[in-house]
Every structure is written in C-alpha cells, then in structure tokens.
C-alpha positions as CSV (number, residue, x, y, z in Angstrom):
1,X,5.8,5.7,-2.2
2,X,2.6,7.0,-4.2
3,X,1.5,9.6,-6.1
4,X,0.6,13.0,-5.9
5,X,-1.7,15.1,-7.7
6,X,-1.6,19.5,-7.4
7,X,-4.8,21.0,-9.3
8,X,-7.5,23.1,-8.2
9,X,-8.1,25.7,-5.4
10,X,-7.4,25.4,-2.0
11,X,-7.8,22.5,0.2
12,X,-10.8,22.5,2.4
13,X,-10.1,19.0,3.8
14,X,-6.8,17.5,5.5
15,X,-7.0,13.9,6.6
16,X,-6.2,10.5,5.6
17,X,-9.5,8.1,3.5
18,X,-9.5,5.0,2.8
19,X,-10.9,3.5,-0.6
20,X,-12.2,0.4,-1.2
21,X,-10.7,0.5,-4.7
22,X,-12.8,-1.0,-7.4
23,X,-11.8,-2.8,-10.6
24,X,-11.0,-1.0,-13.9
25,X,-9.4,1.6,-12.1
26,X,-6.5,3.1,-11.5
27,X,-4.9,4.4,-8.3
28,X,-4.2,7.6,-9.8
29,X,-7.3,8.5,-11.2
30,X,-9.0,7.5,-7.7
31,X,-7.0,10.2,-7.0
32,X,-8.4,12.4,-9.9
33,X,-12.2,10.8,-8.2
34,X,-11.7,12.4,-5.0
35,X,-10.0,15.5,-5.6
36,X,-13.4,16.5,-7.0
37,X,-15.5,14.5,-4.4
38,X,-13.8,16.5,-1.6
39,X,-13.0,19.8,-3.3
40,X,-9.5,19.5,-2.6
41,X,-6.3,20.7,-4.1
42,X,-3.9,18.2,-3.2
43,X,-4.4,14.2,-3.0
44,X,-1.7,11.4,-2.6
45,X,-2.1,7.5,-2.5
46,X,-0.2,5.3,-0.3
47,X,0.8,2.0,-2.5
48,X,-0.3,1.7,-5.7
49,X,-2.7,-0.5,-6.6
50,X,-3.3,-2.6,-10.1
51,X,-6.1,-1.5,-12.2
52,X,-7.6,-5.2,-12.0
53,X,-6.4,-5.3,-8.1
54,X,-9.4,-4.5,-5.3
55,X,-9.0,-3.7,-1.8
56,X,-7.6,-0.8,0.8
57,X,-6.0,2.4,-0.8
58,X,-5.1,4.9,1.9
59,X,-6.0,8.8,0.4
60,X,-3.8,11.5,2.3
61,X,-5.9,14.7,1.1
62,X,-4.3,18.0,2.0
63,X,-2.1,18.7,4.2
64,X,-1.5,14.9,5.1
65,X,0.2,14.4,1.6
66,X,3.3,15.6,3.3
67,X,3.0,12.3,5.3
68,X,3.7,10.5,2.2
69,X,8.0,10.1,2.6
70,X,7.3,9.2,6.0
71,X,4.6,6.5,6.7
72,X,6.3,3.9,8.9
73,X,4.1,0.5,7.9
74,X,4.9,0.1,4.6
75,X,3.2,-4.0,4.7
76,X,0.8,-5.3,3.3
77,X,-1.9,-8.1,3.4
78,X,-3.9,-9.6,0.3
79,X,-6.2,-12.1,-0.2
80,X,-5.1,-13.8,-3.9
81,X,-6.8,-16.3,-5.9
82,X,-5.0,-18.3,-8.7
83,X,-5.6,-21.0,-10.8
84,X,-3.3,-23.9,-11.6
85,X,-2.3,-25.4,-15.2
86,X,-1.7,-22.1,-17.0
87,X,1.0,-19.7,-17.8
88,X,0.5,-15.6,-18.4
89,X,2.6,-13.2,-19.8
90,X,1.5,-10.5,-17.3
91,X,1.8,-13.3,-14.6
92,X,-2.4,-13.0,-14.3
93,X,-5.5,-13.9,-15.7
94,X,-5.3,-10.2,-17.9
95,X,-2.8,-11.4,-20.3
96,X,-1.8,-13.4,-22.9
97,X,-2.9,-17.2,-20.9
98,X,-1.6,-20.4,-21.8
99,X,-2.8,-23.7,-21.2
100,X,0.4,-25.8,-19.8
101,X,-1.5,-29.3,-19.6
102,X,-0.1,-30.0,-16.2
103,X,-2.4,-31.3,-13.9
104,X,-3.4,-29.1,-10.8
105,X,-1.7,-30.4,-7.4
106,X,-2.9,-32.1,-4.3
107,X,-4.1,-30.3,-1.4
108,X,-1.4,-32.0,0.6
109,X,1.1,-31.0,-2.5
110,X,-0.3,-27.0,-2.4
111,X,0.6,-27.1,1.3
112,X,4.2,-28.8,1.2
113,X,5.0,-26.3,-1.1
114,X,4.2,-22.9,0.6
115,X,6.6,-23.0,3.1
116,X,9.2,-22.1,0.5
117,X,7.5,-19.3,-0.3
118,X,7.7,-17.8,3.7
119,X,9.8,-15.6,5.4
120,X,13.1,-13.8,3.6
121,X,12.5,-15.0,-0.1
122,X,13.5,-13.5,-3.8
123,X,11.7,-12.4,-6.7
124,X,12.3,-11.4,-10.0
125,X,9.8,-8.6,-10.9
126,X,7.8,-9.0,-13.3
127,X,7.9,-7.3,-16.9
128,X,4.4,-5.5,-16.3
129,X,5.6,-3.5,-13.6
130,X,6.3,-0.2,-12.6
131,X,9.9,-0.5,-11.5
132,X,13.0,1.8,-14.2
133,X,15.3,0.3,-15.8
134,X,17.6,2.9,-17.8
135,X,15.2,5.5,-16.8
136,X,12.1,3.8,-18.3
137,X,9.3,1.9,-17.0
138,X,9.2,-2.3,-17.7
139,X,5.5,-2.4,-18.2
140,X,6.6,0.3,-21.0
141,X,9.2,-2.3,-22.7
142,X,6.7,-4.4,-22.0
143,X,4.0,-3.4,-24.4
144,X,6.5,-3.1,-27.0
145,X,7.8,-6.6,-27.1
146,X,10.8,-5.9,-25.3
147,X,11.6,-8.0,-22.6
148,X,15.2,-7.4,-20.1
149,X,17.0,-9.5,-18.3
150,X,15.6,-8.9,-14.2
151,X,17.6,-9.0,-11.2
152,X,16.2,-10.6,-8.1
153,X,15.4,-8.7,-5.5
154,X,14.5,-9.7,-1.5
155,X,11.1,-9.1,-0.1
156,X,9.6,-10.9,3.4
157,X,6.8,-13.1,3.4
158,X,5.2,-12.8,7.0
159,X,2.4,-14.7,6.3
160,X,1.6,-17.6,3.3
161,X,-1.7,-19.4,4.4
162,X,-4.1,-21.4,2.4
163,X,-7.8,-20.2,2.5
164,X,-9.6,-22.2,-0.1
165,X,-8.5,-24.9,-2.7
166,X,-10.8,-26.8,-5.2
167,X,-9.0,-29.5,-6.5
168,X,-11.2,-30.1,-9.0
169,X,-11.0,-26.6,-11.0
170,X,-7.3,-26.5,-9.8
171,X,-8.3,-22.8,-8.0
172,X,-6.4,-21.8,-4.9
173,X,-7.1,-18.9,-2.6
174,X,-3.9,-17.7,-0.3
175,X,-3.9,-15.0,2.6
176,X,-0.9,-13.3,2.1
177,X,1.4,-10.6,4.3
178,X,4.2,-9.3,2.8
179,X,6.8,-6.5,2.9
180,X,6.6,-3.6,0.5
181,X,7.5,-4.7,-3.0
182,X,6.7,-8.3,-3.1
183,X,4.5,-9.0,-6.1
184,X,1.9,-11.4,-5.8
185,X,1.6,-12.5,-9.2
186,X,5.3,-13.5,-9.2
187,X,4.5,-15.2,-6.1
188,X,1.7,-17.3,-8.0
189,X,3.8,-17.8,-11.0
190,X,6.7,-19.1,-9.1
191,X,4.2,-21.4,-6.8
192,X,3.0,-23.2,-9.7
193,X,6.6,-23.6,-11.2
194,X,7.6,-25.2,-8.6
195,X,4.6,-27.6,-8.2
196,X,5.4,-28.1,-12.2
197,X,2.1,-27.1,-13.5
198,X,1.9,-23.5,-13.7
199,X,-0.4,-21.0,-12.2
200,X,-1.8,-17.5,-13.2
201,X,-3.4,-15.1,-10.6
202,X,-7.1,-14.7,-11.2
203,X,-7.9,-12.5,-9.0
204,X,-6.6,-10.3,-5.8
205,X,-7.8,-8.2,-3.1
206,X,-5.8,-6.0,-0.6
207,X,-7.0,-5.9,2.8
208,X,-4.5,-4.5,4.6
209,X,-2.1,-1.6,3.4
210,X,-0.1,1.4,5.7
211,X,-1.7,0.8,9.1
212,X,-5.4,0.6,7.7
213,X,-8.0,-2.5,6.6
214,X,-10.8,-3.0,4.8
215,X,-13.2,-2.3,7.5
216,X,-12.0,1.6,7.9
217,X,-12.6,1.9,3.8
218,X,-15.7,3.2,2.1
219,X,-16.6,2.5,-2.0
220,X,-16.7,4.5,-4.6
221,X,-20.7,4.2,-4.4
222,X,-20.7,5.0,-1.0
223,X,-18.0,7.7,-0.8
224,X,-20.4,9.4,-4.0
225,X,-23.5,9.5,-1.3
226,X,-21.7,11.1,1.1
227,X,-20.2,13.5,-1.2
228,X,-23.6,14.8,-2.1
229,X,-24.9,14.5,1.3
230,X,-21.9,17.1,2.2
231,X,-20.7,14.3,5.0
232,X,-17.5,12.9,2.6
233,X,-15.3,15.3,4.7
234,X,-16.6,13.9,8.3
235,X,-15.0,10.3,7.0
236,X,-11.8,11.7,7.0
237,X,-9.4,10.3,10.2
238,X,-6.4,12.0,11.5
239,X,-2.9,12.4,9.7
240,X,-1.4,10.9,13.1
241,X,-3.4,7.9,12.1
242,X,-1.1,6.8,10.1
243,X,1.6,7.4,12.6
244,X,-0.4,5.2,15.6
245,X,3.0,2.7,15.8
246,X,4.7,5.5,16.9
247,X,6.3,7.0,20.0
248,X,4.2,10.3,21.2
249,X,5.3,13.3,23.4
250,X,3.2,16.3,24.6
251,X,4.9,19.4,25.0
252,X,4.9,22.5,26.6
253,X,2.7,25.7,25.3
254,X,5.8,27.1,25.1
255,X,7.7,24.2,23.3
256,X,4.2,23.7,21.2
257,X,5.1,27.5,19.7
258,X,8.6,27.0,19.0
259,X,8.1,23.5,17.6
260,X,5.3,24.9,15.6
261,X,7.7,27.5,14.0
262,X,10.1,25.3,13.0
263,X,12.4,25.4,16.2
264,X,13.8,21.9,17.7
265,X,13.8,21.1,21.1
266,X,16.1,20.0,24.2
267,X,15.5,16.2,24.4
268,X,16.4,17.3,28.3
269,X,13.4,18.6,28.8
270,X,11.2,15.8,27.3
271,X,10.0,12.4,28.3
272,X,12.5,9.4,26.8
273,X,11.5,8.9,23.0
274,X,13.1,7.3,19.9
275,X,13.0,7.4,16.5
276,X,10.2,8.9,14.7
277,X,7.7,10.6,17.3
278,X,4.3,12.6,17.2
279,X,4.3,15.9,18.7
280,X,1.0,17.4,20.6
281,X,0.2,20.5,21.8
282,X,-1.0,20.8,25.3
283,X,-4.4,20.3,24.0
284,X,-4.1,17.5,22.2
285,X,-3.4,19.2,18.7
286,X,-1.0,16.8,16.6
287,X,2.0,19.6,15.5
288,X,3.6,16.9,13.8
289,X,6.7,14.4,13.6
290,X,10.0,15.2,14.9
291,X,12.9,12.9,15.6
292,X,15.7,12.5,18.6
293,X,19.5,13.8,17.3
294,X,22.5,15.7,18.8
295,X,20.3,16.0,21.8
296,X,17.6,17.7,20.2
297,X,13.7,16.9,18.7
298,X,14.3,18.2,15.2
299,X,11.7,18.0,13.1
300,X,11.2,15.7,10.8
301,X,7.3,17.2,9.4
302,X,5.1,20.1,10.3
303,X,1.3,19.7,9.8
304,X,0.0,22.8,11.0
C-alpha cells in the first residue's frame, strides 16, 4: 500500500500531510524529507508515486502509519499529457523514444477512441514497474535487458476525458480516474496503438489520491518555511481524515475505556453501523476503527 520508514527518536507529530510531490524525487525519500522536517520517527506514504510523476502524496506520520492496511479510497485522479507518433520503452517520455512516423490523429479520431479505454478494462503492466515476478521486481529485469512475458490484469476507468489536444504537435492532455493499479503510461501506450500511431506519456500529475487533492497539499518549498517557522506540525489533519467515507459511532465513557484497551463491544448497545467504522470518545476523541462481527465491534485499529 506504501512504504514505511522506522528511524529516529520518538514521534512528536501524528497526523496525515499531504505533499505536492515534485519531480526528481522519489516517494520514499519524501519520506526520508519529512521525517527530518517534522522530527518524527515513523512516516508512511499512501501510493507511490514515479520519480518523474507530480501531484498529491498523502504522508501518515506517527501514529497514523498504522492506518496504512486500512485506507478505504484507494482511487485515484491524474491529469496526463502524451504525445502522439512515438514509441518508449518505459512507456514515457524518460526512456529510450522512438519516432514511429505515424501521423497524430484527429480530434474527432482521439475522441472515438477513448471510450474503449472506460469503465472495466485490462492492462498489461509495464516492464518498469514495481510489481514481483519470482520474487523480484520488473523494473529490476528491466534494467538488465530482461524482459517477461506479462499477464493482464483488470483495473476500472471511472473517468477518461479530454482536456487539451493540439493537433498540430500531436499533444494530448486527458483527465483521468482510475482504480488502484491502473498505469497511466500503459494507458497512453495502448491509446496510441490503437489509433495506429503510437503515443508516449510526456508528462503526469496526480491530483487526487486516498480521499485528498491538490488543494489540501503543501510543496516542498513551502512545507521547508513552515518547518523553520516551527508551524509544519499545525498542517497536519486528523488520521480519521482518511476515514471521512466511513460510518462513525460515539460511545459511552465506559465503552470509550474498554474500547480503548483493546475490549470489543455489544453491537446491542450501539447505533446500526457496517463495515469499517470510526470510534469517538464522548468528547469527540477518535479511538479508532472497529468493525461489526459475531455481534460485536471488534477492533479493527487502535490510535490512541
């Protein structure tokens, strides 16, 4: 689901930030950035994002990395530019490119093609991923010639919209929402196979990922200011952020103490819920997650 890193003292921070992740850098070493920006000991990342790739990546510092296993909204959104009449090893602009010689499509071609492309659809991941095969990464076969034969795999396309297309310079600009797992490149690739010319991604920008968008992200630049202005920690929001899509129940004091050390509780004596549910104190305080079975709210994750 993402990574997470263990070094350092004790966490003085517990929260969930989002990054506008720049360019030329990775999702873990964002990580690496802002476990000394905050002082924390723990920091996990919620859907990793390519080095070359810009856009939201949800932090979960402290205490909110045991969120990780459990954040329901695993969609995503991107904004993804590509250009038509070339072919890439990597699928993008960052490998090996090849003219093809086709001619980029019509406007009115572009837009009889997407629909394909929408709703319950299949891709073959690319080599330059992260996805195992025999226990070791593709991108790793990758960079040593070695390419394996790829199974299919399903992914949903919610949403396949055209932004921006210059005919001229053959450069198209989709808005995409997709289901965890879906690779935009291979979307890009496969979109300018089947218009016949070819197509490499160029550039691409997430702007929606876990529950959170752009406009609840800071920058690197910005998150550095803060840092020395001692406010980073104030940009933190909520672990039960993440969990907004989800039922909610407030308990008793004395249910809040027994849920609180580790006890479950009679569903008979709590409002109707299902499925995954935040907990409250009386006061408000978020206890954590628990989850309806055998007539009881077991839990399913403390975070106190």
């Amino acid at each position: 689901m993402g990574d997470l890193t263990e070094r350092g003292g004790a966490a003085p921070a517990d929260g969930i930030l989002c990054l506008d992740k720049p360019q030329e850098m990775t999702s873990f070493s964002c990580c690496a950035v802002f476990r000394r920006l905050l002082g924390v000991r723990k920091i996990g990342h919620a859907g990793t994002l390519d080095p070359m790739a810009t856009g939201v990546l949800p932090l979960l510092v402290g205490r909110a990395t045991r969120a990780l296993e459990l954040l329901p909204d695993h969609s995503k959104r991107y904004t993804a530019t590509l250009r038509f009449g070339f072919i890439s090893d990597t699928q993008d602009v960052w490998g090996a490119v090849t003219p093809t010689g086709g001619a980029a499509p019509s406007r009115r071609a572009v837009e009889e093609a997407l629909p394909a492309f929408r709703g319950a659809i299949r891709q073959i991941p690319p080599m330059m991923s992260a996805l195992k095969m025999d226990g070791v990464r593709l991108y790793d076969l990758a960079r040593q010639g070695i390419e394996v034969e790829r199974e299919a795999r399903p992914v949903t396309v919610h949403t396949l919209e055209l932004v921006a297309y210059d005919e001229e310079a053959g450069e198209l600009t989709l808005d995409c929402a997709c289901s965890r797992g879906t690779y935009i490149r291979t979307l890009c690739t496969d979109l300018g196979e089947r218009l016949g010319c070819g197509a490499v991604m160029t550039a691409l920008r997430r702007t929606r990922a876990a529950g959170y968008s752009l406009d609840q992200c800071v920058t690197l630049d910005q998150a550095r200011s803060l840092a020395e202005a001692g406010t980073l920690p104030a940009r933190l929001m909520p672990v039960d952020s993440a969990f907004s899509a989800c039922g909610k129940v407030t308990v008793s004091p004395a249910q809040a103490a027994r849920f609180r050390n580790g006890g479950a509780l009679a569903l008979d004596r709590l409002p109707a819920v299902t499925g995954l549910t935040r907990v409250y104190a009386p006061g408000g305080a978020f206890l954590g997650l628990g989850r309806p079975a055998g007539g009881e709210m077991k839990i399913a994750r403390l975070f106190v």
